[in-house]
Phi, psi and omega in degrees: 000129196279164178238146249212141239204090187272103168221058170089341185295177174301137181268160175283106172324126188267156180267137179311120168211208190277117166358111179256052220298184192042356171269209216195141190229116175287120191222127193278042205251099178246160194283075173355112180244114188272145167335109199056355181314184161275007166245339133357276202287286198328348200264125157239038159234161204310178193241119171264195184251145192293316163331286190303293187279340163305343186266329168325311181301292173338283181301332163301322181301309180288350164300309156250044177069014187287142167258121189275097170279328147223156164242156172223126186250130188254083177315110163254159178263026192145143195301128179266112156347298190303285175218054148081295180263175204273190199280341196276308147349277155322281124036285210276337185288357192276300211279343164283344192278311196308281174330350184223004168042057181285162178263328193225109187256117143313086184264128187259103218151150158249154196250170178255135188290351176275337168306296204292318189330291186303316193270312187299302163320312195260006191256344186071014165243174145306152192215106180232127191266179193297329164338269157305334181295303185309322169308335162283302162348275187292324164309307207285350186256327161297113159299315191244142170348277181295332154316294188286336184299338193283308186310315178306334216281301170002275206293341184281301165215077134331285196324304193290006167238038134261044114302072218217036180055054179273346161235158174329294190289030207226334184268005163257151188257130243253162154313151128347170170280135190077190193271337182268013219279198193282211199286303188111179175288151148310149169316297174320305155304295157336322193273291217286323166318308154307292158333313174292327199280334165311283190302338186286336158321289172303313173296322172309319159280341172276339180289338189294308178303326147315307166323290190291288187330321170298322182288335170338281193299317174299321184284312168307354194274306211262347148256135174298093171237153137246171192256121181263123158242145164299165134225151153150152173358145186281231195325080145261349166128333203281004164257014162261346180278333225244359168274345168298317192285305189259356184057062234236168172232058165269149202284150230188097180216150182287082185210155174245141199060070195264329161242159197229297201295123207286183184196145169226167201182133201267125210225104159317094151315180182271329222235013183093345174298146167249159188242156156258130171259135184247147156261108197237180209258142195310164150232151186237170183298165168064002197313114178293142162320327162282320182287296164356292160312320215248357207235349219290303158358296195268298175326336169320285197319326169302312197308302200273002209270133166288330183231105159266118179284118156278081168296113206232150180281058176343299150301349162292132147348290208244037144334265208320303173337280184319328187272305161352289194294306158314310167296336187292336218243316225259318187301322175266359173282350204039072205198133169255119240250350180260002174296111166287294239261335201257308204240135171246097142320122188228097170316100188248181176050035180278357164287022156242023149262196182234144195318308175302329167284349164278336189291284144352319187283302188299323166288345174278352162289319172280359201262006196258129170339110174314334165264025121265101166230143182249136189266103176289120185235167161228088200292325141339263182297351204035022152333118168090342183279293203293318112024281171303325160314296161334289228269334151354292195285309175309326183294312181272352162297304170316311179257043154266169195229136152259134153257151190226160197178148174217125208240121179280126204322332188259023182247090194289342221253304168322285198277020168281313198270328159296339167266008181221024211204308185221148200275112179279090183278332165244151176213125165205137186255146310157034187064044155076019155198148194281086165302112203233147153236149193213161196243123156215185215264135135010274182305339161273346193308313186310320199310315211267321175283325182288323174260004186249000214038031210288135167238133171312126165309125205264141176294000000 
């Protein structure tokens, strides 16, 4: 559905029909931002097109199956305490609601609950901000254990500051202990009382899940593997890049957020070495603060990755945005989103040009700082994937020592442990003895010198 530009003017005559029940009404209300102004200058991400987030909304709506009936972008000039947009606004979206007799009005923003409050009363509808919406999402999408405990802990407390007496039983109070006791709690108090013991609940199983990830890591720690992570816009490709990579069936849809539940998964080098590749949950603008918190767990596995792929959807309109909004979710992850030496920019979907405009892509890649290089890809077509395998190995290469060394044949204990230890790039045996060059992590390099006699490789 193409989206529609609500700012006072005359709406386009609707044809009178049939009830349209169960559908969804998308509402855009975002803030006239003037050229160089002070809200301008205060954005510290790229400014996006109102079109491009309003079709965004959609589609989160469309995520979890909603029938769109319309969108709409409602332009405002400054924020209403009350109900976000102004009273006229209001007015007309209570009365486009009425007309198409939606259930559920869609705001993309966030609201405040004396706001979401305010807005459900005068529009006669559910009311949902981009908040809850996303959150709605990730319930319906988590799989695995820990995936829903991180969405329940979210949506708790999302919930608990939508306690605002939106209803009659929440201002009556319950009793005392006995017969004699005092006034008792408000009903509100009593959900918001529950709620804490729920979440305190919930974190607590979640450090057990912290816990069990670290012995993961530790153990992946302790074999040369090193850790590749996806990161990027959520349907920018990267769970078809990464099915691509590992040969792998993680579910893979033009849909946003389409995978929610992390995946490792074993990622073949050109030289034969290996990596663990992770696939982690898209990030999108505005990404609630609670799912963030709460997702921090699954969000390690970034933490810890020696090489992170940014992926990005190169063919979207609001490319530049989108790479904005991931360094902003990368930046609170404590990730420097400009560590050359870490992140591999990754150009995906470039099977939607045409041969003169990859031509055109590619020269906007070289022209770009050699510690910023960008990999032009087709996770689709696999274009471009060994070029990114290649540039992996080099990137993980890097933060490694070549040794050169030589082990005598019969000491099997020796060399059991160089193979488990360090990545063996030549072995030859030698007059009854094992000539070896091996790779290995920083933290093992002494290990290898002191009991191998291991010597640095001459370039």
């Amino acid at each position: 559905m193409e989206p529609r530009n609500f700012d006072g003017e005359a709406d386009r005559p609707r044809s009178a029909g049939a009830k349209q029940t169960g559908r969804v009404l998308v509402i855009g209300p975002y803030l006239r931002v003037r050229a160089g102004g002070a809200d301008a200058q205060s954005e510290s991400h790229v400014q996006r097109d109102a079109e491009a987030r309003l079709d965004e909304a959609a589609g989160l709506a469309r995520a979890i199956d909603l029938v769109i009936a319309d969108a709409i972008i409602a332009p405002i000039s400054q924020i209403r305490p009350a109900t976000y947009i102004g009273k006229g606004k209001v007015e007309e979206i209570a009365a486009l609601a009425k007309s198409l007799d939606v259930e559920l009005v869609v705001m993309d923003c966030a609201l405040a609950p004396i706001q979401q409050r305010n807005l459900e009363k005068e529009l006669h509808a559910k009311v949902l901000d981009r908040t809850g919406l996303i959150l709605e999402i990730f319930g319906r999408r988590a799989k695995t254990k820990e995936g829903s405990l991180q969405v329940e802990l979210a949506h708790l407390n999302y919930q608990r500051s939508r306690l605002v007496r939106s209803w009659t039983h929440l201002e009556r109070q319950r009793g005392g202990f006995g017969f004699m006791g005092g006034p008792g709690e408000t009903q509100i108090e009593a959900d918001r009382r529950l709620i804490q013991e729920r979440i305190s609940k919930l974190e607590g199983e979640l450090k057990k899940v912290q816990a069990t990830r670290r012995l993961h890591r530790a153990g992946r720690q302790r074999v040369p593997y090193r850790v590749v992570a996806l990161v990027g816009y959520t349907n920018a490709g990267k769970s078809t890049l990464f099915n691509r990579l590992t040969r792998a069936d993680v579910q893979a849809a033009d849909m946003l957020f389409a995978t929610l539940d992390p995946t490792l998964r074993a990622l073949t080098l050109p030289h034969g070495g290996k990596a663990m590749l992770s696939d982690t949950v898209g990030f999108i603008s505005n990404l609630p603060t609670q799912l963030v918190a709460a997702f921090r767990a699954t969000l390690e596995e970034v933490l810890e990755a020696d090489v992170i792929l940014h992926v990005r959807d190169i063919s979207h309109e609001d490319a530049e945005a989108q790479q904005s909004d991931v360094d902003a979710v990368l930046r609170q992850l404590g990730i420097n989103p400009d560590d050359s030496g870490r992140i591999i920019e990754v150009w995906n979907k470039i099977d939607r040009y045409d041969t003169e405009q990859r031509e055109e892509l590619l020269n906007i890649a070289a022209r770009r700082p050699e510690d910023h290089p960008a990999m032009l890809v087709s996770a689709v077509s696999g274009e471009g994937v060994d070029a990114l395998l290649a540039a992996i190995e080099e990137r993980l290469a890097a933060k490694r020592t070549t040794l050169d060394l030589s082990i005598d044949a019969a000491d099997g204990a020796g060399i059991s442990w160089l193979h488990r230890n360090s990545e063996v790039l030549v072995k030859e045996l030698h007059d009854g003895r094992f000539d070896m060059t091996v790779r290995v992590d920083e933290t093992k390099r002494d290990i290898v010198v002191n009991r191998f006699d291991a010597v640095p490789r001459v370039a």
